[in-house]
C-alpha positions in Angstrom: 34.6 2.1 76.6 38.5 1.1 76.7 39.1 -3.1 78.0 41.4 -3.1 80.5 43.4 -6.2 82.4 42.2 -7.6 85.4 44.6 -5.6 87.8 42.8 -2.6 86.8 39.3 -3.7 87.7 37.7 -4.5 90.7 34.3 -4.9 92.1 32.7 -4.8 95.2 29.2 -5.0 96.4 28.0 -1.7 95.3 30.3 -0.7 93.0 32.4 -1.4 89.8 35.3 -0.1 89.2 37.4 0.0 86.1 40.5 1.9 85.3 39.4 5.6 86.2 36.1 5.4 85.6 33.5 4.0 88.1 29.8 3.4 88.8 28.6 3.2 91.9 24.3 2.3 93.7 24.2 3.8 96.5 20.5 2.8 97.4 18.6 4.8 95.3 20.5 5.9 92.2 23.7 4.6 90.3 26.1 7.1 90.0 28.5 6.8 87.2 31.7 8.9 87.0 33.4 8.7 83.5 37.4 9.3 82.7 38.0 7.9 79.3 39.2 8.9 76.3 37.3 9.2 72.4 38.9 7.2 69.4 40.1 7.9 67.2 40.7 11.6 68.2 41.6 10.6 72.0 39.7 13.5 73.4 38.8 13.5 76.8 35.0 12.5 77.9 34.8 13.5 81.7 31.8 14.1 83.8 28.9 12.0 85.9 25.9 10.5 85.1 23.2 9.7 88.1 20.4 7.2 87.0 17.5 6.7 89.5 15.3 4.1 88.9 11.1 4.1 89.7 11.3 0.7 91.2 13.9 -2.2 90.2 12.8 -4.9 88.0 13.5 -8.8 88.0 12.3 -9.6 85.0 15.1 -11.7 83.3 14.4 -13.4 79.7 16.4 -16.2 77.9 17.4 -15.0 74.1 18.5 -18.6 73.2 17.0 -22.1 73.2 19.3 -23.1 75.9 19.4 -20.3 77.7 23.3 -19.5 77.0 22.4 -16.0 76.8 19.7 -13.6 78.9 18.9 -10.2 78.4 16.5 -8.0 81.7 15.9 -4.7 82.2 17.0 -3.7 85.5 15.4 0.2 85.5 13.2 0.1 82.6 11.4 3.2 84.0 13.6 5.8 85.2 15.4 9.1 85.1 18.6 10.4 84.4 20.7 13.4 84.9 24.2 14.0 82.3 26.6 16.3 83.4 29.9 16.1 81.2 32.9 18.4 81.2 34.5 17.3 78.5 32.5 17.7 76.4 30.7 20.5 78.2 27.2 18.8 77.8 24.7 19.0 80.2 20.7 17.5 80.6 18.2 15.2 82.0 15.1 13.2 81.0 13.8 9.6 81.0 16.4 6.8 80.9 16.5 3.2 80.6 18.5 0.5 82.1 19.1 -3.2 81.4 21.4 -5.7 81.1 22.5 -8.5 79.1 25.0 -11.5 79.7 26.3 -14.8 78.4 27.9 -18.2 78.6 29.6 -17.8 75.3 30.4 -15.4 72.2 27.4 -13.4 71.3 28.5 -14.5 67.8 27.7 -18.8 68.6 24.0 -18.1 69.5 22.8 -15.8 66.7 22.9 -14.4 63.2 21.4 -10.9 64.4 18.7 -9.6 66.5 16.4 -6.1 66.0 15.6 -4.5 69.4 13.0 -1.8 70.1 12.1 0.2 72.8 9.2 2.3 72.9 8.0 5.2 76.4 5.3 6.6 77.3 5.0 10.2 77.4 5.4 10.6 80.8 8.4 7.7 81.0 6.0 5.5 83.5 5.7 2.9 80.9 8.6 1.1 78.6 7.7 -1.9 75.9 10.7 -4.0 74.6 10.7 -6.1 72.0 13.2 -8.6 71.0 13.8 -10.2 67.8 16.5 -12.8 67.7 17.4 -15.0 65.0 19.4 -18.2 65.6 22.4 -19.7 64.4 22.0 -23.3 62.7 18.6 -25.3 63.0 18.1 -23.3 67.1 14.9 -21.4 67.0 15.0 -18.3 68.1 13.5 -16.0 70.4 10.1 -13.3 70.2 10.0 -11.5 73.3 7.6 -8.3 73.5 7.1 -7.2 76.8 5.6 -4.0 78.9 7.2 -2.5 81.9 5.6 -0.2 84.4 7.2 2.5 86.9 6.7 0.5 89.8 8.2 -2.5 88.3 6.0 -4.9 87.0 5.7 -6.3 84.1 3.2 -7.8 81.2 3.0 -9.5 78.3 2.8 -6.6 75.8 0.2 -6.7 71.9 0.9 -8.8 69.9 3.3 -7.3 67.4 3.0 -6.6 63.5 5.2 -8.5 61.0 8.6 -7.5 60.0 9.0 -4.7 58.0 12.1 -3.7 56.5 13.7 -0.8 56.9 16.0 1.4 55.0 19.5 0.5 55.7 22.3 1.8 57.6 23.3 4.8 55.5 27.3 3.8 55.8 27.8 0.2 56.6 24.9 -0.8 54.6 23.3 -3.2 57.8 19.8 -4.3 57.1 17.5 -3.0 59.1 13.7 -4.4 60.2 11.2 -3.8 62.6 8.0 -5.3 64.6 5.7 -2.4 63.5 2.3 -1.4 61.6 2.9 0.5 57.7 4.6 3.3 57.5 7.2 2.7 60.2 10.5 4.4 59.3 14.1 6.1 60.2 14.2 9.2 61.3 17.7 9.3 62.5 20.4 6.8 62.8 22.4 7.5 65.6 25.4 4.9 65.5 26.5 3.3 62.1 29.3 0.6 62.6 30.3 -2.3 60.3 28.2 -4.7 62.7 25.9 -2.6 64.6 23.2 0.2 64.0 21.1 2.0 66.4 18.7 4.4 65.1 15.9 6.7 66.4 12.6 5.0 63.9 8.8 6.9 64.0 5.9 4.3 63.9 2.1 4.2 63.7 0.5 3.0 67.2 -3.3 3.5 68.0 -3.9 6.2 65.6 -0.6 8.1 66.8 2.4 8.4 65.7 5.3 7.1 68.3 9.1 7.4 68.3 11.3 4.4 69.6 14.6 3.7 69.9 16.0 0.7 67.7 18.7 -1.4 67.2 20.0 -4.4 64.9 23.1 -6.6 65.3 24.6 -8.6 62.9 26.6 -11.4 63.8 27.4 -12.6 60.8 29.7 -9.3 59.8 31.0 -9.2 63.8 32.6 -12.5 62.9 34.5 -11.1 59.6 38.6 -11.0 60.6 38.5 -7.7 59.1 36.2 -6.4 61.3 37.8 -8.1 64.0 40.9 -6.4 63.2 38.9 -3.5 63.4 37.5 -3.2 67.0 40.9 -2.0 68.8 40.5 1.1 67.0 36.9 1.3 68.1 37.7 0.1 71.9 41.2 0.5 73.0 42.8 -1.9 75.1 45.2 -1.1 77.8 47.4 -4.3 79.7 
């Protein structure tokens, strides 16, 4: 995760190059081969990751009102095999892939957004649900959706009302979620002044189900301090 200038980036049909790392589709599974370095420790994080999708998806979703910003999942169904040596990690399961892009700032469009992601057992099926809150008098945007291993997708249940959740143990972030009583965090896994992502347990159908969640704030992303803040988070190299 380090920006780097133009010169050190290229791109070609199916691949993406930047610095020493690189990703790479060659037909049936991106292959990504990391070379960075961790902040604030610089330790070295080397190794490959190959994702292969069940079936590509072209399901593509505005998150504004004038559709500045769009979010799809392009392998909401697949698999994944890590194998880092440095750190010496190693393992595989079901994965998820998507992508989101813009016209402008993410910072314009909204005051924050809660995402979920929920799988099936067997990683065939994937439900998203976003939860975007506008900036000024915009409206913004409910999307709750269902993806299947060959693709497809459907409108997903309609889902519960906001509930709040505890917040962000270290930065404090407010936290909610689309989900029945009861729903809460089992784990957060990333705590920054502007961002949380957090493993959360919810009631579904009688069952209990885990999902993966996340929340944005805007609104502290635009703080100078935090600003100031991000270099040390994501180096930059000229």
């Amino acid at each position: 995760m380090t920006e780097r200038g133009a010169r050190h980036v290229q791109r070609e049909r199916s691949a993406f190059v930047v610095g020493p790392s690189r990703m790479a589709w060659d037909g049936r599974a991106l292959e990504i081969a990391l070379d960075e370095r961790s902040v604030p420790w610089a330790r070295a994080v080397r190794g490959t990751l190959r994702l292969q999708p069940h079936a590509l998806c072209t399901f593509a979703a505005s998150l504004d009102a004038a559709g500045r910003h769009r979010w799809g999942p392009i392998a909401p169904c697949a698999r994944i095999e890590v194998d880092l040596q440095a750190p010496a990690l190693r393992w595989s399961g079901a994965a998820y892939f998507d992508s989101n892009e813009g016209d402008e700032p993410i910072e314009r469009a909204f005051t924050r957004w809660d995402w979920l992601r929920t799988a099936s057992p067997d990683g065939c099926t994937t439900t998203v649900i976003y939860d975007v809150q506008a900036t000024g008098a915009e409206q913004g945007a409910f999307i709750a959706r269902r993806f299947d291993a060959d693709g497809s997708d459907h409108a997903a249940d309609a889902a519960p009302a906001r509930r709040a959740l505890a917040p962000a143990p270290l930065w404090r972030i407010a936290r909610s979620v689309r989900a029945g009583e009861g729903a809460h965090v089992l784990r957060t896994l990333e705590d920054t002044p502007f961002y949380a992502r957090s493993l959360i347990e919810m009631p579904s159908g009688g069952e209990r189900e885990l999902a993966v969640h996340e929340t944005l704030d805007t609104l502290r992303l635009r703080s100078r301090v935090v600003q100031a803040m991000l270099p040390w988070r994501m180096p930059r190299r000229r």
